[in-house]
C-alpha positions as protocol buffer text, in pm:
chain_id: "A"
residue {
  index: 1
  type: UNK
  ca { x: -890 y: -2732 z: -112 }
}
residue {
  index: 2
  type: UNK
  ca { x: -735 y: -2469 z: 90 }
}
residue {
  index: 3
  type: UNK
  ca { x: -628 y: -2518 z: 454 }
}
residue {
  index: 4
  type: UNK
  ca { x: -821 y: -2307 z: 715 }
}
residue {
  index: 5
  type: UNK
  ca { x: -674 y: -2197 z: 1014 }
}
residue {
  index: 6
  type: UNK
  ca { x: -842 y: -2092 z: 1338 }
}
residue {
  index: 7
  type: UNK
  ca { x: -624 y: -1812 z: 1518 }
}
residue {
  index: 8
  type: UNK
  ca { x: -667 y: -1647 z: 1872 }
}
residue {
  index: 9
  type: UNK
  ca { x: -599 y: -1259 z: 1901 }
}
residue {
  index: 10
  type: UNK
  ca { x: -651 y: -1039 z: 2100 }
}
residue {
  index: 11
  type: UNK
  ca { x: -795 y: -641 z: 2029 }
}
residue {
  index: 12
  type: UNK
  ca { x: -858 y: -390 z: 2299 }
}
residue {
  index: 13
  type: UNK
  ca { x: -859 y: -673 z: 2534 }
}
residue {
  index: 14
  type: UNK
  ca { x: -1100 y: -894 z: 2365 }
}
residue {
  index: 15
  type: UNK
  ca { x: -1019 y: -1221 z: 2265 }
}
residue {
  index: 16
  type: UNK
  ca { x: -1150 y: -1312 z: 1820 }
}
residue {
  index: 17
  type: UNK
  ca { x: -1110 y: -1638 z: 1693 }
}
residue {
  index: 18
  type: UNK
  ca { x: -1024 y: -1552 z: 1330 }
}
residue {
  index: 19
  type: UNK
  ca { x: -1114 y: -1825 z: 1032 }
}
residue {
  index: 20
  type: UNK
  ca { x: -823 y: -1767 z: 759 }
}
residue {
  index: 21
  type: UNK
  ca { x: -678 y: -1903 z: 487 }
}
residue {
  index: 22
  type: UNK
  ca { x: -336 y: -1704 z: 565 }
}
residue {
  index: 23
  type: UNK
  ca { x: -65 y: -1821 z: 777 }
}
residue {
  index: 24
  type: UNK
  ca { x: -123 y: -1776 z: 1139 }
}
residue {
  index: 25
  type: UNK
  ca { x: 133 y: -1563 z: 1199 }
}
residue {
  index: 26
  type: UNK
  ca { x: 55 y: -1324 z: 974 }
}
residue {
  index: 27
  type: UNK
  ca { x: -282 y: -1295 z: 1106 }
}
residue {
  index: 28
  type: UNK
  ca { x: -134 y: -1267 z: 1441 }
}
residue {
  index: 29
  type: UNK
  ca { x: 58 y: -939 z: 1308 }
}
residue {
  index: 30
  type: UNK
  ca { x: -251 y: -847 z: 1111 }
}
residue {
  index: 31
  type: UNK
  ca { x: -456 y: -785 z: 1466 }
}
residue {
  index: 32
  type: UNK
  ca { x: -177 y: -639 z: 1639 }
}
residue {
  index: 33
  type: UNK
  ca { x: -197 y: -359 z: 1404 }
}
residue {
  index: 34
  type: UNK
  ca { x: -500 y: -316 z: 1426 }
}
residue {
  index: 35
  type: UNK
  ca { x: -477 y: -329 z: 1774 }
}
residue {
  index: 36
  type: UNK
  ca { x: -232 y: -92 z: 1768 }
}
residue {
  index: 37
  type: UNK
  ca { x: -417 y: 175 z: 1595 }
}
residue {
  index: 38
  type: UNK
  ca { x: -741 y: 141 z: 1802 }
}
residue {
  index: 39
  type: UNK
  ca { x: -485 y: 226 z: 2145 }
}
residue {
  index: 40
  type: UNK
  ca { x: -358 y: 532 z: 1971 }
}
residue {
  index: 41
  type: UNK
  ca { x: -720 y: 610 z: 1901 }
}
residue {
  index: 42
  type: UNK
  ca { x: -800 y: 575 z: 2251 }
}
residue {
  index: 43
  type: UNK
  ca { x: -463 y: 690 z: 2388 }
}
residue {
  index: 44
  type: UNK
  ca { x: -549 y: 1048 z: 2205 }
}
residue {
  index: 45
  type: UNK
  ca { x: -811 y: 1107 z: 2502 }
}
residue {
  index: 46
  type: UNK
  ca { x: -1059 y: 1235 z: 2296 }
}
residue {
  index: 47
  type: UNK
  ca { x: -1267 y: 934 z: 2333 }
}
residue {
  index: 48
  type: UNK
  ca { x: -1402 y: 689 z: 2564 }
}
residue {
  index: 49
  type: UNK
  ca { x: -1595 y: 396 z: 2366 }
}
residue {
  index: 50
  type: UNK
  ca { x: -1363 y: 133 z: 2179 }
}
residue {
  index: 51
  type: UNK
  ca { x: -1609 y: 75 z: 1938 }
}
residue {
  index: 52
  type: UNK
  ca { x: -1601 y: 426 z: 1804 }
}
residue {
  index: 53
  type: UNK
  ca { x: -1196 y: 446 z: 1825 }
}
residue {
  index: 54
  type: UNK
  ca { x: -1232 y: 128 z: 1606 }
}
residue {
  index: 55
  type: UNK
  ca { x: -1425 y: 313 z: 1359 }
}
residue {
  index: 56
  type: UNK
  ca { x: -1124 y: 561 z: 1372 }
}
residue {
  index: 57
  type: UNK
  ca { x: -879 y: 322 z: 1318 }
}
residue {
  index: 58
  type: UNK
  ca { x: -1039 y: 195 z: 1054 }
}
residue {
  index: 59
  type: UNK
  ca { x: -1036 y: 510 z: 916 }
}
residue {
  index: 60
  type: UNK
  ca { x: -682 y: 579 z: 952 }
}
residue {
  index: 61
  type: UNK
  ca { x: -568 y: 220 z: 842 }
}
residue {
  index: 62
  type: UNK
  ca { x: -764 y: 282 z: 503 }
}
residue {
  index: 63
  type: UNK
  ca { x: -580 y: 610 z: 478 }
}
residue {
  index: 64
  type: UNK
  ca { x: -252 y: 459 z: 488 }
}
residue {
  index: 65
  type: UNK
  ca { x: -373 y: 185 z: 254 }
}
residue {
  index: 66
  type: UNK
  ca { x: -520 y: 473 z: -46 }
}
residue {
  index: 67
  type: UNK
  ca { x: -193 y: 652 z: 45 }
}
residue {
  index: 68
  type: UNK
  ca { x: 51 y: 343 z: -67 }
}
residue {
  index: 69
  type: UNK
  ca { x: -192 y: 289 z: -372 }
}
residue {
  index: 70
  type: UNK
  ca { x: -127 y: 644 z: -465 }
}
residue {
  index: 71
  type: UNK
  ca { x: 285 y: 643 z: -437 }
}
residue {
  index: 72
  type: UNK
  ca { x: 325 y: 346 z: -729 }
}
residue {
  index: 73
  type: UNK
  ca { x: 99 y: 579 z: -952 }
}
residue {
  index: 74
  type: UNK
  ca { x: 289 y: 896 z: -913 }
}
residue {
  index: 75
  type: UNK
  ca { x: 628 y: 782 z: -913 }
}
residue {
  index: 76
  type: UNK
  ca { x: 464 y: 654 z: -1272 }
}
residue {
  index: 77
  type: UNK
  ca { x: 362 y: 953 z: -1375 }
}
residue {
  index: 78
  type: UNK
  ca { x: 689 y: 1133 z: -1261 }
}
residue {
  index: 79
  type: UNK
  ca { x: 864 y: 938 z: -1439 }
}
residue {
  index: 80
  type: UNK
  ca { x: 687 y: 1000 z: -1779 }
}
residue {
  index: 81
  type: UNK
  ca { x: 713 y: 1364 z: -1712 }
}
residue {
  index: 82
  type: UNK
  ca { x: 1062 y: 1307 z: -1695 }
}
residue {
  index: 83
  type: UNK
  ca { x: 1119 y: 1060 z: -1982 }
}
residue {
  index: 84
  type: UNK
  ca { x: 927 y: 1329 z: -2187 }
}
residue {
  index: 85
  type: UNK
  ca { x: 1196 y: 1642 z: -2064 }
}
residue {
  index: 86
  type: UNK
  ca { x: 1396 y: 1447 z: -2141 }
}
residue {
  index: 87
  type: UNK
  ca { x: 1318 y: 1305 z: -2467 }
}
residue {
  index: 88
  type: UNK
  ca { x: 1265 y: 1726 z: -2534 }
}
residue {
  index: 89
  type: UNK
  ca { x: 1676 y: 1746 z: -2462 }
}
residue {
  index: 90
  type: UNK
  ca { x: 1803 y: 1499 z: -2742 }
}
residue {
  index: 91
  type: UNK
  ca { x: 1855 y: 1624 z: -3060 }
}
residue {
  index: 92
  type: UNK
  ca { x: 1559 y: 1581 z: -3336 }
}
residue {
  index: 93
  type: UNK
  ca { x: 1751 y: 1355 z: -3515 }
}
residue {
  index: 94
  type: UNK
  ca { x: 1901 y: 1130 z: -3214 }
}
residue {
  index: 95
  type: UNK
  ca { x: 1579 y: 1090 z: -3062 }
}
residue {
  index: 96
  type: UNK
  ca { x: 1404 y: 736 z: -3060 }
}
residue {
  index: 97
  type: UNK
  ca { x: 1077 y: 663 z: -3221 }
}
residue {
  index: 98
  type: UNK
  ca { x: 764 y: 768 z: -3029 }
}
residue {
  index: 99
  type: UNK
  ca { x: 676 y: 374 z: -3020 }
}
residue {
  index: 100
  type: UNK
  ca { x: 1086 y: 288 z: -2887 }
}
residue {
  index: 101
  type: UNK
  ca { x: 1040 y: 547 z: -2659 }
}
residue {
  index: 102
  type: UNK
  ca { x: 728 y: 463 z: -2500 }
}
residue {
  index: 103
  type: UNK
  ca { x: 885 y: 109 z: -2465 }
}
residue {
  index: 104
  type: UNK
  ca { x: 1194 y: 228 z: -2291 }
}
residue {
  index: 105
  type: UNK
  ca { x: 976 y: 434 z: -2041 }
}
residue {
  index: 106
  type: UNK
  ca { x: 766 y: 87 z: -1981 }
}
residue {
  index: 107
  type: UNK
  ca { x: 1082 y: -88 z: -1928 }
}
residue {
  index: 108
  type: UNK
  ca { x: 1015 y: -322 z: -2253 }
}
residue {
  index: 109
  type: UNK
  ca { x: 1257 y: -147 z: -2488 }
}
residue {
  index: 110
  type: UNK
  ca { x: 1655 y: -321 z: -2488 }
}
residue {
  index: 111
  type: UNK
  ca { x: 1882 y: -149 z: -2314 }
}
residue {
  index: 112
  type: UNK
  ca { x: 2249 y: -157 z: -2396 }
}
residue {
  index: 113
  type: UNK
  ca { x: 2468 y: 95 z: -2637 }
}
């Protein structure tokens, strides 16, 4: 069975008791962010009530989170485009099989001379 702990925080000058399975500390730095993003919310003066500048830090924590999904995928996809110029660059008789290729771009292939 997995260890609960009970952690104190504090958000926007409230104090949560938070029920988690993760190390406390981590949960500690967990609701400072979010702390931290519900201040610059409120620190932007375009609102008064917390629970709304929650709402936009919510908003703007899921951004960054759909953001760092999207980086891994691209660099992907860049570096197919590339593997293919490349591949385009070797002489028709040099070049790998599709299948060896493919394999090199996954990172599966050998490497060495």
């Amino acid at each position: 069975m997995t260890k609960k702990y009970a952690v104190r925080v504090r958000i926007c000058d409230e104090e949560y008791t938070v029920r988690s399975e993760r190390d406390p500390e981590y949960t500690r730095q967990v609701a400072q962010y979010v702390d931290q993003a519900i201040r610059r919310v409120l620190a932007s003066g375009t609102l008064v009530e917390t629970h709304k500048a929650a709402i936009l830090a919510c908003l703007a924590i899921t951004d960054e989170l759909f953001e760092a999904r999207k980086t891994p995928q691209q660099a992907e996809e860049q570096i197919r485009r590339m593997t293919a110029e490349l591949a385009r660059l070797i002489p028709p008789g040099k070049r790998p099989s599709g299948e060896a290729l493919s394999a090199r771009a996954e990172g599966r292939g050998q490497s060495g001379p």
